[in-house]
Each structure stands twice: as structure tokens, then as C-alpha cells.
N, C-alpha and C positions, 0 to 999 in steps of 0.2 A: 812763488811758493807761499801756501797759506801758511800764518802763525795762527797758535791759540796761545790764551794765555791760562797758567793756572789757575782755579778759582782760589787755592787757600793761600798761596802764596806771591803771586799776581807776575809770575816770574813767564817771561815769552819762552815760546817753545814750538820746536818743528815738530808735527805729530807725530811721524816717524820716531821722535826719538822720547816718546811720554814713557816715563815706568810704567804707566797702564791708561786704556780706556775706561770710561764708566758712562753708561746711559742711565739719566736719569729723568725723569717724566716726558720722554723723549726727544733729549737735547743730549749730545756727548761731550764730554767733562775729561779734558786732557791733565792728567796729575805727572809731578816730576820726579815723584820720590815715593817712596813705603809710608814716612810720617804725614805726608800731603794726602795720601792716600787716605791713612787711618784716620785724620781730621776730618775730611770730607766724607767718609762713611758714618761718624760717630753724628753729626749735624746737620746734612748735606743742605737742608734747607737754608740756612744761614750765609750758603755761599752763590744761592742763587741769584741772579737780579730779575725783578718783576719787569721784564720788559715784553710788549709786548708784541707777539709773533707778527711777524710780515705777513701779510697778504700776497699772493701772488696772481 
């Protein structure tokens, strides 16, 4: 089973069970909570990491 972890809170999470999805610059951002949420809405850049994409 994959995990993701939250970006504002750093807490592991089965994506099944996020308070919500968010796509954002076309990466999906699993949040756990309404205030994880509102954090990440208010800055989202701040919780991205500069990494970069895989080649396939």
C-alpha cells in the first residue's frame, strides 16, 4: 500500500483516508486535516520541494 506524507504537517497517511486531494502544478498533495488544508492553500509554494521530475 502506498503512503504519502503531508506536505504541512509531515504526518504519513493512506490516501484513502486524506481529508482531501489537492493538485497542484501537476503533482497531488494528500492533506490530513481542514487547518493542513487551509495552510497549504494560503502558501502552497512553501511546502513544495524543488525536486526534480523523473524521466521515464
Amino acid at each position: 500500500m502506498s503512503q504519502h506524507i503531508d506536505p504541512v504537517c509531515g504526518k504519513r497517511m493512506n490516501p484513502n483516508k486524506a481529508h482531501i486531494v489537492i493538485t497542484y502544478d501537476g503533482q497531488d498533495y494528500y492533506l490530513c486535516c481542514p487547518l493542513c488544508q487551509k495552510t497549504f492553500e494560503e502558501n502552497p509554494s512553501k511546502f513544495i520541494k524543488n525536486e526534480p521530475k523523473k524521466r521515464s
